[in-house]
C-alpha positions as CSV (number, residue, x, y, z in Angstrom):
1,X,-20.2,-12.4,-21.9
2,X,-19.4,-10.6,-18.9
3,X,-16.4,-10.2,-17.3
4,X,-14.0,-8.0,-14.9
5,X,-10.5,-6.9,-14.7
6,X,-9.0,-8.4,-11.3
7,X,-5.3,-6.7,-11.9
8,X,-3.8,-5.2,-8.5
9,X,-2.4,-2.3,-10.0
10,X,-0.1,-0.7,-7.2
11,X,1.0,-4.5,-6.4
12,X,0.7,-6.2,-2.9
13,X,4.3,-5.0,-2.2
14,X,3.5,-1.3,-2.5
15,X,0.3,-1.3,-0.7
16,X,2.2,-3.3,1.7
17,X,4.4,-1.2,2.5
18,X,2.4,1.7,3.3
19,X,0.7,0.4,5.7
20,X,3.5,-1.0,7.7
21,X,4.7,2.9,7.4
22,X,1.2,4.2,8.7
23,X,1.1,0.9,11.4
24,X,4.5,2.3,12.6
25,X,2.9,6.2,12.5
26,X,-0.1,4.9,14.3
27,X,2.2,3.0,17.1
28,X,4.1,6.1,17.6
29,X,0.9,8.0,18.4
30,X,-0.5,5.7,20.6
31,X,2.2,5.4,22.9
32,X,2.6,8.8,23.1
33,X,-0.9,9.0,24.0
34,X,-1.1,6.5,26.7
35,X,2.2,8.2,28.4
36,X,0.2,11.2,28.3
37,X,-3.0,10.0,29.1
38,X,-1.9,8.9,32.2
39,X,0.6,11.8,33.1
40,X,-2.6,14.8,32.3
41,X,-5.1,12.6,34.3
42,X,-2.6,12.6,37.5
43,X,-1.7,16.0,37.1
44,X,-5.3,17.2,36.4
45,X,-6.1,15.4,39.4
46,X,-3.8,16.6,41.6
47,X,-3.4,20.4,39.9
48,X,-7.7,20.3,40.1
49,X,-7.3,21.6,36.5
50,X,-10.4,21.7,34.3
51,X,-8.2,22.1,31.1
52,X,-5.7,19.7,31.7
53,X,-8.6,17.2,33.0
54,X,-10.2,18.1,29.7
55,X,-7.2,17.1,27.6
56,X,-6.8,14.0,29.5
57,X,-9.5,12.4,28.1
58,X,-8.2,13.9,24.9
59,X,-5.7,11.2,25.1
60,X,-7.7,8.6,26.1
61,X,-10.0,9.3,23.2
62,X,-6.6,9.4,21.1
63,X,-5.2,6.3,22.2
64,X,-8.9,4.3,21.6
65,X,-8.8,6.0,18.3
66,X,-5.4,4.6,17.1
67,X,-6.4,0.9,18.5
68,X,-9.3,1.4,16.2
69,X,-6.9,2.4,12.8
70,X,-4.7,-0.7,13.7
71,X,-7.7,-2.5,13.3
72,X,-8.5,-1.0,10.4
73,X,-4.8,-1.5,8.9
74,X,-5.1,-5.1,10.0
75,X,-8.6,-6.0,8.6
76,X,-9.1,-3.8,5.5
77,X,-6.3,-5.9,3.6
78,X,-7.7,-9.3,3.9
79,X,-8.5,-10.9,0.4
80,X,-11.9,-11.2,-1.2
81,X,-14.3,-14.4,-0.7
82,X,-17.5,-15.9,-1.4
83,X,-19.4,-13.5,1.1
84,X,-17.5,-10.0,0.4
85,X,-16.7,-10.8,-3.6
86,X,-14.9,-7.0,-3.9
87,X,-13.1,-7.4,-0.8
88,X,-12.8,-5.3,2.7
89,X,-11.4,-2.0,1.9
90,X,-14.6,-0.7,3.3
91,X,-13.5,-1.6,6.3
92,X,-10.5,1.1,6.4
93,X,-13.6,3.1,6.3
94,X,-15.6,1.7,9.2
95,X,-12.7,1.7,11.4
96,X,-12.0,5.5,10.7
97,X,-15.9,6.3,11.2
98,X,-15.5,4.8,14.9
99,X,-12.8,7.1,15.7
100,X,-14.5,10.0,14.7
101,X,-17.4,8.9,17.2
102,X,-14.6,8.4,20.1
103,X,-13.2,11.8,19.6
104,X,-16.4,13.1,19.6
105,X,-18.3,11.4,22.4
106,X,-14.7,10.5,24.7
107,X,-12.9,14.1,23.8
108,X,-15.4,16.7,23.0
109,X,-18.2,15.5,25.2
110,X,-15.8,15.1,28.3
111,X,-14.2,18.8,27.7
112,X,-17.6,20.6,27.6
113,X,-18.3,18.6,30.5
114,X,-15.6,20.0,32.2
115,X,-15.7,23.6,31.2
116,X,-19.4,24.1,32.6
117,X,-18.7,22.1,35.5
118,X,-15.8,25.0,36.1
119,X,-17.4,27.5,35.5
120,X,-20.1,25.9,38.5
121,X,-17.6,25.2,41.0
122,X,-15.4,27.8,40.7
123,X,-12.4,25.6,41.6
124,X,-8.5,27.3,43.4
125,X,-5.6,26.2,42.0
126,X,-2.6,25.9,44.5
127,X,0.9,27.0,43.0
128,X,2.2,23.3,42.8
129,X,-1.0,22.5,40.9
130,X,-0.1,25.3,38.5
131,X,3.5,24.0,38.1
132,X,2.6,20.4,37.5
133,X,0.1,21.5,35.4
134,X,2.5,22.9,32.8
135,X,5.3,20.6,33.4
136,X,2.8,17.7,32.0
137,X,1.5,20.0,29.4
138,X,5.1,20.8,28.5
139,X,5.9,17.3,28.3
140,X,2.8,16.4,26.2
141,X,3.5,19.2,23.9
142,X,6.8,17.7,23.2
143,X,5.5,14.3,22.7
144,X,2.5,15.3,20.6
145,X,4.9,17.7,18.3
146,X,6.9,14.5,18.1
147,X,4.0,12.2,16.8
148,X,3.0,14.8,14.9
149,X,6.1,15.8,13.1
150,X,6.7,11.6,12.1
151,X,2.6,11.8,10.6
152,X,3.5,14.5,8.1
153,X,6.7,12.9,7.4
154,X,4.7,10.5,6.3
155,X,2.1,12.0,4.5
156,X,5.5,13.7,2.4
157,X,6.3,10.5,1.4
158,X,3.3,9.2,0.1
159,X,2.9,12.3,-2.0
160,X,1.0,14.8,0.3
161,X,-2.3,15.3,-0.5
162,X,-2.4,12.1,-2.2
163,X,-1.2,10.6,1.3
164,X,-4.0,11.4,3.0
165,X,-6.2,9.7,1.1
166,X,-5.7,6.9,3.7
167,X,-8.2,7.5,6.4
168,X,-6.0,6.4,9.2
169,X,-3.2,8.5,8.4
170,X,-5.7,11.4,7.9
171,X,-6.9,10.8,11.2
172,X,-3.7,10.5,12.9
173,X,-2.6,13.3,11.6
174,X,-5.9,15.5,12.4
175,X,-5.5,13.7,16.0
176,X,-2.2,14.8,16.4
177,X,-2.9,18.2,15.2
178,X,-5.3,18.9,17.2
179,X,-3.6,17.8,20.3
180,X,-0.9,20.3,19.6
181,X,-3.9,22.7,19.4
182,X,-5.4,21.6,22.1
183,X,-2.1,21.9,24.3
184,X,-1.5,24.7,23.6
185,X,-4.9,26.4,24.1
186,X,-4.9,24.4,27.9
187,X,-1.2,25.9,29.0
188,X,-2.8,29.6,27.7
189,X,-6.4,28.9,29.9
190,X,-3.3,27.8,32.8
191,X,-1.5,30.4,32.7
192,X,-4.3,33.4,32.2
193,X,-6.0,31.4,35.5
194,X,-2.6,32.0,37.6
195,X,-2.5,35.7,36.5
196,X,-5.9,36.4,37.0
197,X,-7.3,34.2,39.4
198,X,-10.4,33.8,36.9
199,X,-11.0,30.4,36.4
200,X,-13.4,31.7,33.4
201,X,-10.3,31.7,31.7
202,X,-9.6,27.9,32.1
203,X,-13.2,27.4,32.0
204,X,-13.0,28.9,28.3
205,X,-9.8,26.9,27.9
206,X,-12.0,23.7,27.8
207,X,-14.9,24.5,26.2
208,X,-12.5,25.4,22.9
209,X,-10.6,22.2,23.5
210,X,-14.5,20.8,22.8
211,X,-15.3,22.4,20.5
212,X,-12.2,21.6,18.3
213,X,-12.9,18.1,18.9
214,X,-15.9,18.1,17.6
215,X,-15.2,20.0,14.6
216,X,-12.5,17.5,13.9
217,X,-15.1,14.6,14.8
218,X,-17.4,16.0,12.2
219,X,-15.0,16.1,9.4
220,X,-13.5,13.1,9.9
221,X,-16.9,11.5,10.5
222,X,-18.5,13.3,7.1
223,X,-15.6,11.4,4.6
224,X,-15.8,8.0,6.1
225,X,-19.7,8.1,5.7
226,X,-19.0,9.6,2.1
227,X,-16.7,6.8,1.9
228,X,-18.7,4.1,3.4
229,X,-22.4,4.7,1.3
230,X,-20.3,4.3,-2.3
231,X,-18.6,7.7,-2.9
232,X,-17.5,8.1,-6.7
233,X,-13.7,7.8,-7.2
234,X,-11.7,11.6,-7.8
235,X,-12.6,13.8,-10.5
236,X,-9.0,13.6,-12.0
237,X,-9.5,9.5,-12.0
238,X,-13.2,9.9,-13.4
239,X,-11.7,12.1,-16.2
240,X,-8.9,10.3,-17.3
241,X,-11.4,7.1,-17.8
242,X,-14.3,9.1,-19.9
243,X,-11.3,10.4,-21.8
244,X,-10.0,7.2,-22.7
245,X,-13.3,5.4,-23.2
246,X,-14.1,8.3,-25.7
247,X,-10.3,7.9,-27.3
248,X,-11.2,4.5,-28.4
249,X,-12.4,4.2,-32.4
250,X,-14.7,1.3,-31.9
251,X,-16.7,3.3,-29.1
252,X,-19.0,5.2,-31.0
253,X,-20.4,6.9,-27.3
254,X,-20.2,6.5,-23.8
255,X,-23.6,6.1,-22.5
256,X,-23.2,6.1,-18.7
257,X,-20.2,6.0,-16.5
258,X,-20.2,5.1,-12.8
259,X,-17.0,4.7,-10.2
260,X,-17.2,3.8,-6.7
261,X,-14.4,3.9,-4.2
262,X,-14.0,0.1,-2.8
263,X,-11.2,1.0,-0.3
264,X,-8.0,2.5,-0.3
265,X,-6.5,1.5,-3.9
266,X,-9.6,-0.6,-5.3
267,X,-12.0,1.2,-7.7
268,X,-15.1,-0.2,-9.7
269,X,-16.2,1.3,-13.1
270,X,-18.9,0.1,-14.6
271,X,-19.5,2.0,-18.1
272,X,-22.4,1.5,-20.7
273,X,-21.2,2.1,-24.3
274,X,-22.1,1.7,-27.8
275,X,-19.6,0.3,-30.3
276,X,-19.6,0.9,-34.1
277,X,-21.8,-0.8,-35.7
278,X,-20.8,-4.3,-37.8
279,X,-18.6,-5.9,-35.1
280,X,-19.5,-9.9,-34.2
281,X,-19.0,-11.2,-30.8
282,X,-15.3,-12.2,-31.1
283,X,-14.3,-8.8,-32.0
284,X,-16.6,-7.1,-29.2
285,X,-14.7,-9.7,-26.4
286,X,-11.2,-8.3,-28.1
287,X,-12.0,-4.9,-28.0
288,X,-13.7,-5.2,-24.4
289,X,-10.2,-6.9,-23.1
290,X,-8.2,-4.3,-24.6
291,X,-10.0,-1.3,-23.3
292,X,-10.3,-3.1,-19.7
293,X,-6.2,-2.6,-19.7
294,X,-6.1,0.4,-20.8
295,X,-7.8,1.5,-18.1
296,X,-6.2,-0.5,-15.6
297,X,-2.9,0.7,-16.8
298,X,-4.2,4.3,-17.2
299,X,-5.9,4.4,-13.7
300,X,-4.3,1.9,-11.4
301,X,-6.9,1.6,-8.9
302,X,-9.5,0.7,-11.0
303,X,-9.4,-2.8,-10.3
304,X,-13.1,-4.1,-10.5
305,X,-13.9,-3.3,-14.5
306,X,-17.8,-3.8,-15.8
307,X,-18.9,-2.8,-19.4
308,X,-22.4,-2.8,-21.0
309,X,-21.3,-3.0,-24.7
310,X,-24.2,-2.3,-27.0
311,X,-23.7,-2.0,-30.8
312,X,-24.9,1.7,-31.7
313,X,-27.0,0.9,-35.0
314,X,-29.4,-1.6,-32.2
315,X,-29.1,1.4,-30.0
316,X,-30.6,3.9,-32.1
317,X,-33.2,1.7,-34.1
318,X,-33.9,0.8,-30.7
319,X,-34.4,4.8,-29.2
320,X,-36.2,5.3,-32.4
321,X,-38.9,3.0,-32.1
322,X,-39.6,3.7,-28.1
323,X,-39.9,7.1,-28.9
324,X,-42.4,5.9,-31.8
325,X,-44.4,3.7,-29.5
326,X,-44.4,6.7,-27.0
327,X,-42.5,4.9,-24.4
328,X,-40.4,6.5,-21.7
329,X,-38.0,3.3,-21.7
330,X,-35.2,4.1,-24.6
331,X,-32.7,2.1,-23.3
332,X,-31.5,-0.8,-25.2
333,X,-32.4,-3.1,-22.6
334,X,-36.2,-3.1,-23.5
335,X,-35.7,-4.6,-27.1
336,X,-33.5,-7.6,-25.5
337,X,-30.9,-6.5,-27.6
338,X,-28.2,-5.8,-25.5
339,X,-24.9,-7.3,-25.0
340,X,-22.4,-7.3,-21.4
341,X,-18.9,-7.7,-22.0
């Protein structure tokens, strides 16, 4: 007598069309990132700049990153079958755990890299070099601003916090964040090299441009792993359905509840409870149908429903003689007894 709720509660259209909004966000970035991929590496190149060399990959780890969340946009959303019977939401997930790796290993590796190997060589910068140096950086501060500025438009619309619940947006708007950062802390290692003639300075410049990377990789990595090995849904979500399950007069008591997060807007609850006693079969199907869309209608993401229903006079009879017997198994399970709705 088991069954599960398949109701898509935020409709196809709606999910839809977010991700077309965060495909367009994540277009915008990586074609800001290319541009300015290319136009640090030349002036890096020809400037000799540590920093701006250091933000160059940057934006090459950038632009990887977003190929990798149009991936994840593209593949996350395909429908359930035989082999993955909850779907690929996980996927969203995977994708997003990649990027963090390319930020880390293409961004933050690359700047320390570059800082020590500064600090080594003790490079000169001509004037020209310092002047194409912070014409690029200008220019990428504009763009990356830009990209920036359309993210958390984004993440407005979808209801803020709420927003970035969607890894890729998240990690475009953490990318694009700490580009800005990262900008900004290059022109100030720049510009304290020219005064100075230190190149400590720009030295320093890069080794904070790596170290920010790899705080950001960390993060980004830690909640798609969270994500990825079954993290429980919200507290507010996990509260509204014990409150509801408990709200119901033919629940006696909710046994067990557990929640997993299946992707972006697909959660499974699975909840053991014992019903009043004296209900047949046909009554415990009705009641289990009922309470299934309540919930979905309650919490509209939980869209993979499982319930244990167990009648609570079996229950107790059954507690009570396992505790007689002096056995450690008082579930319901052990007596045969129990029913799945």
């Amino acid at each position: 007598m088991s069954r599960k709720s398949s109701k898509q509660p935020n409709g196809p259209g709606e999910a839809d069309g977010a991700d077309r909004r965060t495909r367009v966000t994540v277009l915008v970035a990586l074609g800001a990132n290319l541009v300015i991929a290319a136009a640090k590496a030349v002036g890096g190149v020809f400037a000799g700049s540590p920093a701006l060399l250091s933000e160059a990959a940057h934006s090459v780890a950038d632009s990887l990153n977003e190929v990798f969340l149009l991936a994840a946009l593209r593949r996350s959303r395909r429908p359930a079958d035989k082999r993955h019977p909850f779907g690929y939401g996980k996927e969203r997930f995977f994708w997003s755990l990649l990027a963090a790796v390319g930020i880390f290993v293409m961004g933050g590796c690359f700047s320390f890299f570059q800082g020590f190997e500064a600090l080594r060589s003790d490079t000169q910068e001509s004037f020209e070099g310092y002047i194409a140096g912070f014409v690029v950086l200008g220019i990428a501060l504009l763009a990356e601003g830009a990209s920036l500025l359309r993210a958390l438009h984004q993440v407005r619309k979808q209801g803020g916090a709420q927003g970035l619940r969607d890894p890729a947006l998240r990690t475009v708007v953490a990318e694009d964040g700490t580009a800005v950062l990262g900008v900004t802390l290059a022109i100030a290692g720049m510009g304290l090299h020219m005064a100075t003639g230190q190149v400590v300075w720009e030295a320093s410049a890069s080794l904070a441009i790596g170290a920010l990377l790899v705080c950001v990789a960390f993060w980004l990595g830690r909640d798609a792993r969270d994500q990825l090995i079954g993290q429980a849904a919200d507290a507010e979500a996990s509260r509204k359905i014990r409150a509801l399950l408990n709200a119901q007069p033919e629940i006696d008591s909710v046994e067990s509840l557990l929640t997993m997060q299946l992707g972006l807007d697909s959660t499974l609850v699975a909840a053991r409870i014992d019903l009043a006693p004296g209900m047949d079969s046909e009554e415990v199907e009705e009641i289990a149908v009922r309470i299934k869309r309540s919930l979905a209608h309650e919490v509209p993401e939980a869209d993979q429903i499982f319930l244990d229903v167990t009648d609570a006079a079996t229950a107790r009879r059954a507690a009570r003689d396992g505790a007689a017997d002096g056995r450690t198994d008082e579930s319901p399970a052990a007596t045969g007894e129990r029913g799945g709705a």
